[in-house]
C-alpha positions in Angstrom: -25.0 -1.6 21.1 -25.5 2.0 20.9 -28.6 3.2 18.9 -29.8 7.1 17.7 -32.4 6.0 16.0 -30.1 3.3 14.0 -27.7 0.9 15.8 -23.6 2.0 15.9 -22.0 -1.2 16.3 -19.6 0.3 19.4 -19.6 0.0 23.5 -21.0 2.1 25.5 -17.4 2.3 26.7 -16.6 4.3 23.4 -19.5 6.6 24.0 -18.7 7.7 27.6 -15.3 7.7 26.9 -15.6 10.3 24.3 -18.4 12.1 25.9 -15.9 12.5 28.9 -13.6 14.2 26.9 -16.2 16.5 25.4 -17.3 17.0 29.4 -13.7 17.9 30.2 -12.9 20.3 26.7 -16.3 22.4 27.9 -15.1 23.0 31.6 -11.6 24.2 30.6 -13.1 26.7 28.1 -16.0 27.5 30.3 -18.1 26.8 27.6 -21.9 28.6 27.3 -24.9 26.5 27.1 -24.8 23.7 23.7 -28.2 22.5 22.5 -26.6 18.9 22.7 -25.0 17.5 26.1 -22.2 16.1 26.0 -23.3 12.3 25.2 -25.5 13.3 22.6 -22.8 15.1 21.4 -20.3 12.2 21.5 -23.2 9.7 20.0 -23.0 12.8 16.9 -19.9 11.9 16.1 -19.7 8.4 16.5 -22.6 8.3 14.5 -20.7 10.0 11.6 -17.6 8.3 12.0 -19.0 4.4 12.5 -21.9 4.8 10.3 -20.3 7.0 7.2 -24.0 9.2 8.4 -24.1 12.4 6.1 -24.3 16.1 8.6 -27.8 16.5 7.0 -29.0 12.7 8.2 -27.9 13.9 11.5 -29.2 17.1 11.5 -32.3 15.9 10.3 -32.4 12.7 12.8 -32.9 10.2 9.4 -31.5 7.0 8.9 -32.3 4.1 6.9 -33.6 2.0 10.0 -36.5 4.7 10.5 -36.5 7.4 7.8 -37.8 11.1 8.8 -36.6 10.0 12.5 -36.0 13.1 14.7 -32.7 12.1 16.3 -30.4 15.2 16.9 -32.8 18.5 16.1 -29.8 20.4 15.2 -28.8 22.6 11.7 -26.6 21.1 9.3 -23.8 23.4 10.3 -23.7 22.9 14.2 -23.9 19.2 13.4 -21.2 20.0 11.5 -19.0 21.7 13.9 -20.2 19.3 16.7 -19.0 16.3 14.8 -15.2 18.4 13.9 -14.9 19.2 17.5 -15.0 15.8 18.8 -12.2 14.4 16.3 -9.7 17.2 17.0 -10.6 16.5 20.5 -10.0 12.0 19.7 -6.8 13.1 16.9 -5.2 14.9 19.8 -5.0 11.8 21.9 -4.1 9.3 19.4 -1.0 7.4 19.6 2.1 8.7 17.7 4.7 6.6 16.2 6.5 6.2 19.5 4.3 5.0 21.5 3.1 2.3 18.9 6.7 1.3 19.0 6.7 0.7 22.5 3.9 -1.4 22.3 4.8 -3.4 18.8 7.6 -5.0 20.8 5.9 -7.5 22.5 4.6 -9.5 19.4 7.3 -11.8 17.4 6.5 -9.4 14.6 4.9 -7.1 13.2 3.4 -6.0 9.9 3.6 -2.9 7.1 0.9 -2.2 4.4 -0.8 1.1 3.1 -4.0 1.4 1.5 -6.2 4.0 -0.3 -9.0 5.6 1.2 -11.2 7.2 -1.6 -11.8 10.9 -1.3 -14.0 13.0 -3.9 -13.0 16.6 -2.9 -10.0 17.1 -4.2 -8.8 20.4 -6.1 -5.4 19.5 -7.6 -6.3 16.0 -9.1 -3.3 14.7 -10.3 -1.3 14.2 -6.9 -4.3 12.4 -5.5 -5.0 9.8 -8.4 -3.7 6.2 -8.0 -2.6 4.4 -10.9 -2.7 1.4 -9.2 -6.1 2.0 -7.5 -7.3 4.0 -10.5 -8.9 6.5 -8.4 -8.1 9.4 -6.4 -7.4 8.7 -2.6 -5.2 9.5 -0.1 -2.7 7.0 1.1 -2.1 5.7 4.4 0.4 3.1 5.8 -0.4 1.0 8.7 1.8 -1.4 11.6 -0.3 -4.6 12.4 0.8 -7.2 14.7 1.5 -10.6 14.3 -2.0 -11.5 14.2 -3.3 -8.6 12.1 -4.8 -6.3 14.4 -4.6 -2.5 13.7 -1.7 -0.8 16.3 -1.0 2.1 14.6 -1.6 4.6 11.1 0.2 6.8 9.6 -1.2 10.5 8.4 -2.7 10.5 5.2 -0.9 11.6 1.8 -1.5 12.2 -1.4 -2.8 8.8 -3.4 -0.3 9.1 -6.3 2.7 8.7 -3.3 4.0 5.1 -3.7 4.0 2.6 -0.4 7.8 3.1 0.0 8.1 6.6 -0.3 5.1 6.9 2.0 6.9 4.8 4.8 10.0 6.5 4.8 8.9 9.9 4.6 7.0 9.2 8.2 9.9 7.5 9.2 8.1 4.2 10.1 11.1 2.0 8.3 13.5 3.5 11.0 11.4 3.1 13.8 10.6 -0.5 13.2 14.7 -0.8 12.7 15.3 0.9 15.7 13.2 -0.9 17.8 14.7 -4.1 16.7 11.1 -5.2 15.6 11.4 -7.7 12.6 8.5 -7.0 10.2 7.5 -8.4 6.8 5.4 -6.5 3.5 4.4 -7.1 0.7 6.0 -6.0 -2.9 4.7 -2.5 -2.8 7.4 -1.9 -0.2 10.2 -3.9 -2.3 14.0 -3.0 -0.9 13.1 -0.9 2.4 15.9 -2.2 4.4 16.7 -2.2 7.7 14.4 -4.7 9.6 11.4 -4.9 7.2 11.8 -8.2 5.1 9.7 -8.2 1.8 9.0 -11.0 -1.3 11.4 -12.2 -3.6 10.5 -10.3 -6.9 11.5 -11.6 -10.7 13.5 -8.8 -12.9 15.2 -8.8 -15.8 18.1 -10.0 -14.0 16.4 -12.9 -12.0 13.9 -13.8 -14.4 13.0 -17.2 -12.4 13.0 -17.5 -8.8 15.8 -20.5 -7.7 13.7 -23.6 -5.3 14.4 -21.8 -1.7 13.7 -18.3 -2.6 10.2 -20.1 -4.0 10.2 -21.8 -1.1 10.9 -18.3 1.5 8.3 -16.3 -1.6 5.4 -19.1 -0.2 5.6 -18.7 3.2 6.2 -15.0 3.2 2.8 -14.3 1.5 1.0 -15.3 3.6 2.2 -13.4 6.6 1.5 -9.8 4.9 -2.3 -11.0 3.9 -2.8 -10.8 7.8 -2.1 -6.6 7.3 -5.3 -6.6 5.3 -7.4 -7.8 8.6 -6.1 -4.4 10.2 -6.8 -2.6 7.0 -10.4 -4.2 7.0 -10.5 -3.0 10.7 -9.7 0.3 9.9 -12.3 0.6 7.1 -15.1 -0.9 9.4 -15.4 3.1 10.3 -17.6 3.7 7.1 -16.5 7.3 7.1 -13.5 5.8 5.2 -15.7 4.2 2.5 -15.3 7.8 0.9 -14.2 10.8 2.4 -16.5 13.7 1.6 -13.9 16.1 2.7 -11.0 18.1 1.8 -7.6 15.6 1.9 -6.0 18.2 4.6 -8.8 16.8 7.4 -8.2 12.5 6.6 -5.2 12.8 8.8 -7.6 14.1 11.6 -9.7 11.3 10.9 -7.7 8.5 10.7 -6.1 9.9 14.4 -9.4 10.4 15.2 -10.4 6.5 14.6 -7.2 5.2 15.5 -7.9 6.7 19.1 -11.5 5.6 19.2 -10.0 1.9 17.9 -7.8 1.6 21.1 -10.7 2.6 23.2 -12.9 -0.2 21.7 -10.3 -2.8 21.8 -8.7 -2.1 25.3 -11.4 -4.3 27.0 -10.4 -6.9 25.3 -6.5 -6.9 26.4 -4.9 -7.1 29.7 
């Protein structure tokens, strides 16, 4: 466990992996003396990213553990840039569709949801409110394996954007097609096509579902629930809770915590 004055539930894998990177963005730029090294830097961000920790917490050094707590004895505004520096420098190096492809193959299948992560900021309200959430958000799709662990998210869009519309616009339908990967959803992605099998769903035209397509509906479900373990993965980064920023910078995050995620979890596969 790391600790700052309050623990971050990560390995100190995480931290020197990210303050490596931080080490290595410094020497290219020849960058002047910082008033944090590079670790301190690195714990910073984790900090705000694991813990949902406000800039002026860290700037301050307070957390709930020990309130008052000098920590970081930096302003608001460098903690600030600090913290923005190291996920452009994670987002950058987070895995892109084709490379979660690559490695989605392995499992019998995989799985598609999308959730909504809250966001407050938002200047244009209507494209960002849920209907179904009832509350603004941004949405963002994510692959899960057979087991339901996180292998890849998509970049955030607007809240009002429906699951399907979401997963065809970045393309993740055709992907999963075109690698041959069979994958199963839940009714927000009803009639995608291609390899990605969803629910039976009663219409007007099939008001009752016949005994095999009851049958198929049963075991289906609970396949997709296993998508919500990688959601609930996802959302363990309390920054998520509710993003205090404007909807243009989730995408960063999300890459940000998706790179941090394989990081984490690499020790734990072979």
């Amino acid at each position: 466990m790391l600790s700052y004055p309050a623990t971050i539930p990560l390995s100190s894998r995480t931290l020197h992996h990210l303050a490596d990177r931080i080490r290595q963005h410094r020497n290219q730029h020849r960058s002047r003396w910082r008033r944090l090294n590079p670790g301190r830097q690195a714990l910073l961000a984790l900090a705000h990213l694991r813990n949902g920790d406000t800039y002026t917490r860290l700037a301050a050094g307070e957390s709930p553990a020990r309130s008052g707590a000098s920590a970081f004895e930096v302003g608001v505004a460098t903690a600030w840039r600090y913290v923005q520096e190291a996920i452009a420098l994670l987002a950058a190096a987070a895995d892109d569709l084709a490379a979660a492809m690559a490695r989605i193959r392995t499992p019998a299948y995989a799985i598609l949801d999308g959730t909504l992560i809250p966001i407050d900021r938002v200047a244009d309200q209507r494209p960002y409110y849920s209907g179904k959430h009832q509350r603004h958000g941004v949405n963002v799709q994510i692959v899960a394996d057979a087991v339901g662990r996180l292998v890849w998210a998509s970049p955030a869009l607007p809240g009002a954007v429906h699951d399907l519309t979401a997963a065809h616009t970045h393309d993740i339908i055709d992907a999963l097609s075109s690698a041959g990967v069979m994958t199963f959803a839940d009714k927000g992605h009803q009639g995608p096509g291609g390899t990605v099998r969803t629910p039976f769903k009663r219409h007007r035209h099939r008001p009752k579902l016949s005994r095999r397509q009851k049958a198929v509906h049963k075991t289906h479900a609970n396949i997709p629930a296993r998508g919500e373990r990688a959601i609930a993965t996802l959302k363990t980064w309390k920054i998520l809770a509710k993003l205090r920023c404007r909807p243009r910078r989730a995408t960063t995050i999300v890459q940000a915590i998706l790179a941090l995620h394989r990081v984490e979890t690499s020790r734990y596969t072979r």
